[in-house]
Structures are given as structure tokens and as C-alpha cells.
C-alpha positions as CSV (number, residue, x, y, z in Angstrom):
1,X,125.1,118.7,229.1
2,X,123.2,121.6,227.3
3,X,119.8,120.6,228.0
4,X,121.0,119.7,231.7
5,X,118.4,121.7,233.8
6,X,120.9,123.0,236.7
7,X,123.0,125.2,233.7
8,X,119.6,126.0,232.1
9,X,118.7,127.8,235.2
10,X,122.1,129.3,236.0
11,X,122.1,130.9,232.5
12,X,119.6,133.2,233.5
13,X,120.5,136.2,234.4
14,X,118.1,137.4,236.9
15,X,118.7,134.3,238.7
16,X,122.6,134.3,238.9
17,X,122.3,137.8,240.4
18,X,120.4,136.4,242.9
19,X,122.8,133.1,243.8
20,X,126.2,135.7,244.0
21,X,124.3,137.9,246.2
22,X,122.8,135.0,248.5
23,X,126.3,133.5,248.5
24,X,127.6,136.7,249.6
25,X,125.0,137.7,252.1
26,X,124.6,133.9,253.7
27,X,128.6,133.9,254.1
28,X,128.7,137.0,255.6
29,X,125.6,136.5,258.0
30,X,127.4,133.4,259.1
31,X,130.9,134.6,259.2
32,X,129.1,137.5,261.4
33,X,127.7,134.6,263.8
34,X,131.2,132.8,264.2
35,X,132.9,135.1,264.7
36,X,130.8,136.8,267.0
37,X,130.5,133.5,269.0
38,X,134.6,133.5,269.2
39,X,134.9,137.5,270.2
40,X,132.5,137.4,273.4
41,X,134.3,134.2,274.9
42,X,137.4,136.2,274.5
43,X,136.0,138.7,276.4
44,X,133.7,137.6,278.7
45,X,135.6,133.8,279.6
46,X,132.0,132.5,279.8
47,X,129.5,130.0,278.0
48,X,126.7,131.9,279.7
49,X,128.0,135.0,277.8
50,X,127.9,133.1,274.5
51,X,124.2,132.0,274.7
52,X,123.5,135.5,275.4
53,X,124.2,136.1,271.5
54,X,122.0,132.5,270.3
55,X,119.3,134.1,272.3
56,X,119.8,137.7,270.7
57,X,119.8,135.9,267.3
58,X,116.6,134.1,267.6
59,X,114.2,135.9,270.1
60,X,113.6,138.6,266.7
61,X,112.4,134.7,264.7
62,X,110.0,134.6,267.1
63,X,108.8,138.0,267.7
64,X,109.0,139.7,264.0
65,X,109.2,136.4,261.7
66,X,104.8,136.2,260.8
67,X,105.5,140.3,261.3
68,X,107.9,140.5,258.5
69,X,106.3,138.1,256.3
70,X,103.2,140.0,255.9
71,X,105.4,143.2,255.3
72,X,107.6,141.8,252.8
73,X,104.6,140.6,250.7
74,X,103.6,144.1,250.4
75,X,107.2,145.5,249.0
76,X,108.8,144.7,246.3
77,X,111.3,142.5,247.6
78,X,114.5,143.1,245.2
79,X,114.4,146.0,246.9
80,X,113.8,144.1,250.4
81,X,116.7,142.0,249.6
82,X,118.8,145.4,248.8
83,X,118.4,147.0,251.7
84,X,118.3,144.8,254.0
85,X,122.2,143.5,253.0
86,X,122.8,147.3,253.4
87,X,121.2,147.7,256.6
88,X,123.4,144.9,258.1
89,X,126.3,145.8,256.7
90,X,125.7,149.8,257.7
91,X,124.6,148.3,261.7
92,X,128.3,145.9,261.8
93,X,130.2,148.8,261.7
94,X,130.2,150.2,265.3
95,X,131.6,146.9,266.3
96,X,134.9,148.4,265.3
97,X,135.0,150.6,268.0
98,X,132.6,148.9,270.3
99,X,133.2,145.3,270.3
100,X,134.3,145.0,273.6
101,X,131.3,146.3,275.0
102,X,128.8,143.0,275.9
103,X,125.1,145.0,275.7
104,X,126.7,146.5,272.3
105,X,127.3,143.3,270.8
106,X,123.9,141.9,272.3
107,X,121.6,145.0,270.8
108,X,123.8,144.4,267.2
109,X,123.2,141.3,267.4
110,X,119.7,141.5,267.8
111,X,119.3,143.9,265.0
112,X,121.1,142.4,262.5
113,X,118.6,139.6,263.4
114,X,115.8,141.5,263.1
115,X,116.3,142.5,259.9
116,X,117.0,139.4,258.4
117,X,113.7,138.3,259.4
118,X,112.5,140.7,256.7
119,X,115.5,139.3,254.1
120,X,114.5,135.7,254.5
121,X,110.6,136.0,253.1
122,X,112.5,137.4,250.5
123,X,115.4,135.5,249.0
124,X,113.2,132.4,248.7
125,X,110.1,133.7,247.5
126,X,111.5,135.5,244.9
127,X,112.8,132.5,242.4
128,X,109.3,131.5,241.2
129,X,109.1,134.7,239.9
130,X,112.9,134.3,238.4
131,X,112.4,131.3,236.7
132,X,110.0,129.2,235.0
133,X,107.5,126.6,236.9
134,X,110.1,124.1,234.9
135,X,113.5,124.9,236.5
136,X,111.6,125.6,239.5
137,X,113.0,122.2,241.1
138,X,117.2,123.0,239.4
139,X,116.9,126.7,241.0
140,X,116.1,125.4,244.2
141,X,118.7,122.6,244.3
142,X,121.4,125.2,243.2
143,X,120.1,127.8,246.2
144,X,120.0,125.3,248.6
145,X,123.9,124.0,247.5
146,X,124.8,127.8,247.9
147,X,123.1,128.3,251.2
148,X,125.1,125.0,252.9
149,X,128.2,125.6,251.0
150,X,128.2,129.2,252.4
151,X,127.7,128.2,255.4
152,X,129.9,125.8,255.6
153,X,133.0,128.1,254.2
154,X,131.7,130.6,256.9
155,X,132.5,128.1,259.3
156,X,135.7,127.2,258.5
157,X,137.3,130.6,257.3
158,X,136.1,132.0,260.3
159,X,139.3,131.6,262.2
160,X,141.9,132.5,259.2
161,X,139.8,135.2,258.4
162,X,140.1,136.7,262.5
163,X,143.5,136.0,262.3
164,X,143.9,137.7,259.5
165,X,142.1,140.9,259.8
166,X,141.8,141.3,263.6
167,X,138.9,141.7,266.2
168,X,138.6,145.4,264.6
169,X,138.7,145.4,260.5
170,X,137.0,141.5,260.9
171,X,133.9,143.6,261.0
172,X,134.7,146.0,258.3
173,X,135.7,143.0,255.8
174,X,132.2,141.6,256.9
175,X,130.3,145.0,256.3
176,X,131.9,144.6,253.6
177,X,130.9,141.3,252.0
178,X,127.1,142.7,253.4
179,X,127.6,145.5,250.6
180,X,129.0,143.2,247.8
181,X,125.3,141.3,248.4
182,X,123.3,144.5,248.0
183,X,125.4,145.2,245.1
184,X,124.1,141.9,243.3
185,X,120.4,142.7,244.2
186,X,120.9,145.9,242.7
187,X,121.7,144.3,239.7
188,X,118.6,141.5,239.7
189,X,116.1,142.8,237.0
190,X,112.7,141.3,236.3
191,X,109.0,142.0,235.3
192,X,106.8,143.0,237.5
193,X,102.9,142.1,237.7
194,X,100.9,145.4,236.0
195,X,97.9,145.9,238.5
196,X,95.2,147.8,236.0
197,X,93.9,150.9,237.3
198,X,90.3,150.0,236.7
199,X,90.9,147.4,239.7
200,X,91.3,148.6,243.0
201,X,93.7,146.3,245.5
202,X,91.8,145.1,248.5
203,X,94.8,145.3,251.1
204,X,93.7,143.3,254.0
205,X,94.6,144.2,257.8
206,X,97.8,142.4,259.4
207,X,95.6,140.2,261.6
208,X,93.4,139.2,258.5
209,X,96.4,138.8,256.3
210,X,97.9,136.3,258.9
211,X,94.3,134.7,259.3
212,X,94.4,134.0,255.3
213,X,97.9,132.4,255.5
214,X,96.9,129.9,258.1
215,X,93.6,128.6,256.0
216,X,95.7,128.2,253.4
217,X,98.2,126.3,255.4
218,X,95.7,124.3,257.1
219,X,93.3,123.6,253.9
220,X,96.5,122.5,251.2
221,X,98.0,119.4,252.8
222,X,101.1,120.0,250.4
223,X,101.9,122.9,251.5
224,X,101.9,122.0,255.5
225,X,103.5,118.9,255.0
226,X,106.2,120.9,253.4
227,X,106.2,123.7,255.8
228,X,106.8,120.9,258.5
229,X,109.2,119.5,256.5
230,X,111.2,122.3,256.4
231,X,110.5,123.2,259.9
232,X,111.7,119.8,261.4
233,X,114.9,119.7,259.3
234,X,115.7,123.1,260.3
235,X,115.8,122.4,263.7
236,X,117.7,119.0,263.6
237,X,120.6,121.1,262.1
238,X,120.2,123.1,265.5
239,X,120.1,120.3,267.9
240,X,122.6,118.2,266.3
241,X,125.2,121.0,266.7
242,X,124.1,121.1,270.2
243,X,124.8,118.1,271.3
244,X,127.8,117.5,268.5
245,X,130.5,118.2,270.9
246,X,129.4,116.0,273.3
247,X,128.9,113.3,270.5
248,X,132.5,114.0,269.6
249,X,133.7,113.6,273.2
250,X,132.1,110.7,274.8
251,X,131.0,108.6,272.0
252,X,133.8,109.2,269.2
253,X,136.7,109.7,271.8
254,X,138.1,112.7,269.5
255,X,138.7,116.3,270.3
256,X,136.1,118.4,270.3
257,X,137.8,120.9,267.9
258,X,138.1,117.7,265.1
259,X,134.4,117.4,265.0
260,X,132.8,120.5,262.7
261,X,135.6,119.3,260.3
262,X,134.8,115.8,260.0
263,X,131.2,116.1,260.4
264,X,129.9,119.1,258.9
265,X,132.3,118.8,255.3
266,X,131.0,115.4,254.0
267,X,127.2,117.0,255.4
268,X,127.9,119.5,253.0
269,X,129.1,117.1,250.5
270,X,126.0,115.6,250.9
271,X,124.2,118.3,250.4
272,X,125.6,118.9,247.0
273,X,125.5,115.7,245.5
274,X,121.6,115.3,246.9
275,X,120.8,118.8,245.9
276,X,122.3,117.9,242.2
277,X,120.7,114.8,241.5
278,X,117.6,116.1,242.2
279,X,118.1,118.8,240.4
280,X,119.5,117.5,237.3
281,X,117.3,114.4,237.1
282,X,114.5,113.7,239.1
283,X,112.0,117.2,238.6
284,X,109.7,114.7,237.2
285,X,109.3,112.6,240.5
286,X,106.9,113.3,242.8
287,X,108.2,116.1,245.3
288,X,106.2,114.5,248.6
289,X,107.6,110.9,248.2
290,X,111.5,112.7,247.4
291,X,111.0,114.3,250.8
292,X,109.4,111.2,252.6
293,X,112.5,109.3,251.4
294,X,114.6,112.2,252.5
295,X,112.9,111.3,255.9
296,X,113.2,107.9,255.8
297,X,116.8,107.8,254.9
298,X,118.0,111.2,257.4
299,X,116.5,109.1,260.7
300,X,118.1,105.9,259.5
301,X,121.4,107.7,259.3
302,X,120.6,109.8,262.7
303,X,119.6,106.2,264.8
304,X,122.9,104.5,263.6
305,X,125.3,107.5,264.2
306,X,125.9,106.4,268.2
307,X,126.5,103.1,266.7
308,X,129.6,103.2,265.0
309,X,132.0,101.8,267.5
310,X,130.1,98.5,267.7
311,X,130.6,98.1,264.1
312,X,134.2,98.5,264.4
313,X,134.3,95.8,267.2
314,X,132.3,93.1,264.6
315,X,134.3,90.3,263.3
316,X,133.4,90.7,259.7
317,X,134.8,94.2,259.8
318,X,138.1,93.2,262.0
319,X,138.9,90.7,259.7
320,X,138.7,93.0,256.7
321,X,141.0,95.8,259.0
322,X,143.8,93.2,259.3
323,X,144.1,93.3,255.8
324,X,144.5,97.4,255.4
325,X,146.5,99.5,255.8
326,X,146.6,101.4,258.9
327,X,145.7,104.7,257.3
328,X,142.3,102.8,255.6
329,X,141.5,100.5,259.0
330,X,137.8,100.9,259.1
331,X,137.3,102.5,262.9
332,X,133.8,104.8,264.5
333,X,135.2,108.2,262.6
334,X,134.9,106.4,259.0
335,X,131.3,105.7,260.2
336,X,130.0,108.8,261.6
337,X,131.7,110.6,258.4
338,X,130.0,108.6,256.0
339,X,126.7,109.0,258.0
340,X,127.4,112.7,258.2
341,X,127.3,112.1,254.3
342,X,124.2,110.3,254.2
343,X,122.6,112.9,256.3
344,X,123.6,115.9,254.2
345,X,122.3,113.9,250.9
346,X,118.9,112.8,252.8
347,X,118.9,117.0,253.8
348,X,118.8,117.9,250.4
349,X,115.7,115.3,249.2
350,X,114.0,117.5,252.2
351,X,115.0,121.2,251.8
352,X,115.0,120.8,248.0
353,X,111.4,119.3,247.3
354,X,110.0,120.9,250.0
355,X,110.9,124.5,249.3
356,X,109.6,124.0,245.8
357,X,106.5,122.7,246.6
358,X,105.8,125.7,248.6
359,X,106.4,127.9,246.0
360,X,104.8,126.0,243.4
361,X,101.3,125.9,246.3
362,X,101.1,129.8,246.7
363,X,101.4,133.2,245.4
364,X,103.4,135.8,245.3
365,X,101.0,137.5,247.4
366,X,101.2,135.3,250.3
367,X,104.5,133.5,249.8
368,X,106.4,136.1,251.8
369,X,103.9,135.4,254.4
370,X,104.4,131.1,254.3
371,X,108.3,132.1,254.5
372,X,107.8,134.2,258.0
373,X,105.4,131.7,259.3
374,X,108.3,129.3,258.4
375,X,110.6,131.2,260.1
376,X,108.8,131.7,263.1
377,X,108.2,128.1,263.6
378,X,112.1,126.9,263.4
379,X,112.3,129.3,266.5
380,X,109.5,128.4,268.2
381,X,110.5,124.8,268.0
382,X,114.3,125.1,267.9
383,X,114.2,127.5,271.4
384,X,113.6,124.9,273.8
385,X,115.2,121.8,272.1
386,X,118.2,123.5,272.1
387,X,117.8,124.9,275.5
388,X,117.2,121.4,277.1
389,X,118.7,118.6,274.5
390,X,122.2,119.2,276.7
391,X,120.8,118.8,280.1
392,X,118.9,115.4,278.9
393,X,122.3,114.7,277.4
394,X,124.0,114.8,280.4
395,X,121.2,113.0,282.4
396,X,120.4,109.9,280.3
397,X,123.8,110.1,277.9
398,X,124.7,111.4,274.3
399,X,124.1,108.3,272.9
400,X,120.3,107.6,274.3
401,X,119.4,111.0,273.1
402,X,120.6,110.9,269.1
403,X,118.7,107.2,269.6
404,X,115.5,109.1,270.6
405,X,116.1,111.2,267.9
406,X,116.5,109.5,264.8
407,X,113.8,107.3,266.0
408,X,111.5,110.5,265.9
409,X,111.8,111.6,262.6
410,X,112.2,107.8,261.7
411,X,108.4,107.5,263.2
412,X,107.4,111.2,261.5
413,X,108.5,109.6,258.3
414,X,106.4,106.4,259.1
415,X,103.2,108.2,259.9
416,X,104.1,110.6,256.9
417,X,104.2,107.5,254.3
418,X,101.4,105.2,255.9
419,X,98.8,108.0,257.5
420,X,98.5,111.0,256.7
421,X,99.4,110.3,252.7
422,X,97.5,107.1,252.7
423,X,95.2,106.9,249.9
């Protein structure tokens, strides 16, 4: 248990300060987001209305992601991560007395966005220089455990938490968290490189700097598989939820309102157990076959998902059903759950690996850089998916499209393993 790599790189101090404040700043962002979501149906009685705030949330990805990359590699970013959870928190508060206002909510929205584009080539690119090259692989798999499980909490405190505060101090409680982030960033303490004064910095334009980034990309094949790795799980998460509810309605026969609960907790379970495993006992595999068989496994899980009635209806599993009780009767639910579970553990061999290898492939120079490029693509690519996987859902059916799906990334992990890798 001592020499277990996960604790090693919890012990250290630098690092912790750096989980409590993501925790704090990933459950706040995302509480933000929910509750948001909730507020402007309230007021506005519209879908139409809702989208308005996606769209406000992810046009700043694709204007000011490369933007803020090449900025952040230029600051200090402890200080990034600082003031950018205060900036947030500071921007939430005239939500208190505007929040019925739609063009209010739209331009906070859109700031508190654009800022975060500076926060995220920050919070990732800073653990190489937290930890050693050797818990590289354990710090990752515990951020990436705090990023889901924040997320996940965000999602389902959301409603208690509105209840419990109100459409007015919701937004102070959530400044609030916002502060408690910057608070732990403050705290992070760590060496910085000593530039000697004989040498004089060559500081690059922003169009150069961006032309640097993309040779690097395109000449280090680990670093864009990862970067595409990342990218394409990214945006799975997005369409997914998309066309979730419509999953839960016409192919599980449940209520729409059941499905975050029963999908998205064993995900997250998932997540963890994956994100632990690797973590605690395979840093000596190779990181581009764990996210190949992350691949592999997530569009396995993804093709069988629409599937899970006809396993009900086979004998095999009838006959096994007469003999349960009726609480433990094997029915489509107990299916997609335990594929929900499968997909959250095949996440983690993906976001895991793949994160680490890009930190391990660059410097701190240009990592910031990789992380807004990174950023930039899961908008790019997430924009129209999302925009059109619900009217192709309602052309060709829920169940065709998760098909198509999983039998993409089933063929990207194909071409992946016998291609592009092949020796």
C-alpha cells in the first residue's frame, strides 16, 4: 500500500492543492452550467432558449481556445489558474439581481466561457511540472477521477442545491465554490525554471507560435494520435448526452428524467475503477496500446447499447429470469447500466494514457499551446455533431444512429491498431 503509486502522488503537496482546487473549480463550472440550463427554461418555456446558453458556452472554444493557449504558455499559470477561478466567481455575481434577464445570462455565460479557455491550458499542463516523469501516469488517473466525479456530483446536486438556496443566493454559493478554487491555487507552490540573464528569450509572434505547435503535432505521431484521442472521446461524451434522452425514451421505454441517473453513475464508476487500475498498476504498459484498447472496448460497448432488449428476449437469459427474483430479473436497463460501466472504464484507458502522453511529448513551453489546440478541436468537432445528431435521430431512429456510432470509433480503433501503428 505504501509504495502504491496513486498515494505516492497524492502525498505531494503541490499536487493535492491542485486536485482540491480542480475539484472545486470543475464542480462549480458544472453546477454553473446545470443550473443555468434549469433557470432559462423557467423563464423562457423554450428549448430554443436553452441552446442559446450551449451555443454561448462553446462559440469562446472556438474563437479564443489556440488564442488562449499561446497566452497561457507565456504566464505563469498558477497564477492563470488563480485568477481565472476569481474572475468567474467575481462575473457570477450579477446573476443575483439579473438572472431574469435572457441577453444577461447569454453575455455571462459567454464570459465565464471565455475565460475558462485560458484556465484549461492550465490545469493540465501544469502536473508535469508537479510531479515526477514517474507518477506522471497516477497524477493523471487521480485528475481525471476528480474531473468525472465532479462532474458527475455537479449533476446530480444541481437540483437540491436550487432548492436549497434559490434562483438568487444559487449563484452566490457558486461564486462561492469559484473562490474556494482560487484559494487552493493560491496555496500551490513549486520551482520555477531560472532563465540566465546571459540568454536572451526569443519570444516568437502569435502566428509563429501557432505555426510551431502544429509541426510539432504533425511531425510526433504520439502526440496527434493522442490529441485525437482525446478529441474524439471528448465529443462522444457530447453526442451521447444528445441523443441520451431519446435513447431513454424510445429504445429503454423509461422516463427521461431516470436516464442521467442510471447512465451517467456507473459511467462514472467506470471512470474510477479504469482511472485506478491504470494508475496503480499498469504505468509500465505501453500508453498507445492502453488507449487503442480503450478504443476497442468504448465502441464495442457503444454498438451493443441499442441492443439490450433483444438480449432480454433470448432464451438462455429467460430461462435464467424464471429463476430470480423479480427485483434481480435480467431486463434492457441491467444492460445499458453495465455498458454505461464498460464505457466509463474504456473512457478512462483513453483520457488517462492519452493526456499523459501529451505531457510527457512536449514542453512547458508549448504544452499550454497543445491544450488550446485541444480545446479548439472538441468545439470544432462537437458543434455540428451535436447540432445535427437529433435531427438524424429523428429521421433514421435512435437506435440506427448509436449503431453508426460505435461502429466509427470501432473502425478508428481498427485503422488505429492495423494502419497507422503498423510496424
Amino acid at each position: 500500500m505504501k509504495n502504491n503509486l496513486i498515494l505516492q502522488a497524492f502525498r505531494i503537496r503541490p499536487f493535492f492543492l491542485l486536485i482540491a482546487s480542480e475539484f472545486f473549480s470543475q464542480f462549480s463550472m458544472n453546477l454553473f452550467n446545470f443550473i443555468l440550463l434549469i433557470v432559462v427554461f423557467a423563464i423562457a418555456k423554450s428549448n430554443f432558449a436553452v441552446s442559446g446558453v450551449v451555443i454561448a458556452f462553446t462559440l469562446p472554444a472556438i474563437l479564443f481556445g489556440i488564442w488562449a493557449g499561446v497566452l497561457v504558455d507565456r504566464w505563469n499559470k498558477k497564477n492563470v489558474l488563480f485568477m481565472s477561478n476569481i474572475l468567474r466567481g467575481l462575473l457570477l455575481l450579477p446573476l443575483v439581481f439579473l438572472q431574469g434577464n435572457l441577453l444577461v445570462i447569454y453575455s455571462i455565460t459567454f464570459g465565464v466561457s471565455l475565460i475558462t479557455q485560458f484556465f484549461i491550458p492550465a490545469e493540465t499542463p501544469i502536473i508535469p511540472v508537479l510531479v515526477g516523469r514517474k507518477l506522471l501516469l497516477s497524477a493523471n488517473a487521480i485528475f481525471g477521477m476528480t474531473m468525472y466525479a465532479s462532474i458527475f456530483l455537479a449533476y446530480a446536486l444541481s437540483g437540491p442545491i436550487l432548492y436549497l438556496f434559490g434562483k438568487t443566493n444559487v449563484f452566490i454559493f457558486t461564486s462561492l465554490l469559484f473562490f474556494i478554487a482560487a484559494f487552493f491555487a493560491s496555496a500551490i507552490r513549486y520551482k520555477t525554471k531560472i532563465i540566465s540573464t546571459t540568454d536572451t528569450p526569443v519570444v516568437l509572434g502569435f502566428t509563429d507560435e501557432i505555426k510551431t505547435v502544429v509541426r510539432l503535432l504533425s511531425k510526433t505521431k504520439t502526440l496527434y494520435h493522442a490529441l485525437f484521442a482525446l478529441t474524439l472521446s471528448q465529443v462522444l461524451i457530447y453526442v451521447m448526452a444528445t441523443i441520451g434522452p431519446g435513447y431513454a425514451e424510445r429504445v429503454l421505454m423509461i422516463e427521461v428524467e431516470n436516464f442521467p441517473i442510471l447512465f451517467i453513475t456507473p459511467a462514472v464508476i467506470g471512470i474510477a475503477l479504469g482511472a485506478l487500475i491504470i494508475g496503480s498498476f499498469l504505468h509500465k504498459f505501453d500508453k498507445s496500446s492502453l488507449t487503442k484498447a480503450g478504443l476497442t472496448l468504448l465502441g464495442i460497448s457503444i454498438l451493443l447499447m441499442p441492443f439490450g432488449d433483444k438480449f432480454e428476449a433470448r432464451q438462455i437469459v429467460q430461462f435464467i429470469n424464471m429463476y430470480l427474483p423479480h427485483v434481480l430479473k435480467i431486463n434492457a436497463i441491467h444492460v445499458m447500466v453495465t455498458l454505461a460501466f464498460v464505457i466509463g472504464f474504456a473512457t478512462a484507458f483513453i483520457f488517462v494514457p492519452a493526456n499523459t502522453t501529451l505531457q510527457e511529448e512536449s514542453t512547458d513551453e508549448s504544452r499550454g499551446k497543445i491544450y488550446g489546440v485541444l480545446n479548439t478541436m472538441i468545439g470544432l468537432l462537437a458543434f455540428a455533431p451535436v447540432l445535427l445528431v437529433g435531427v438524424i435521430a429523428d429521421s433514421i431512429g435512435v437506435r440506427s444512429v448509436i449503431v453508426g456510432i460505435g461502429g466509427i470509433v470501432l473502425l478508428i480503433a481498427f485503422i488505429r491498431i492495423f494502419i497507422t501503428d503498423k510496424k
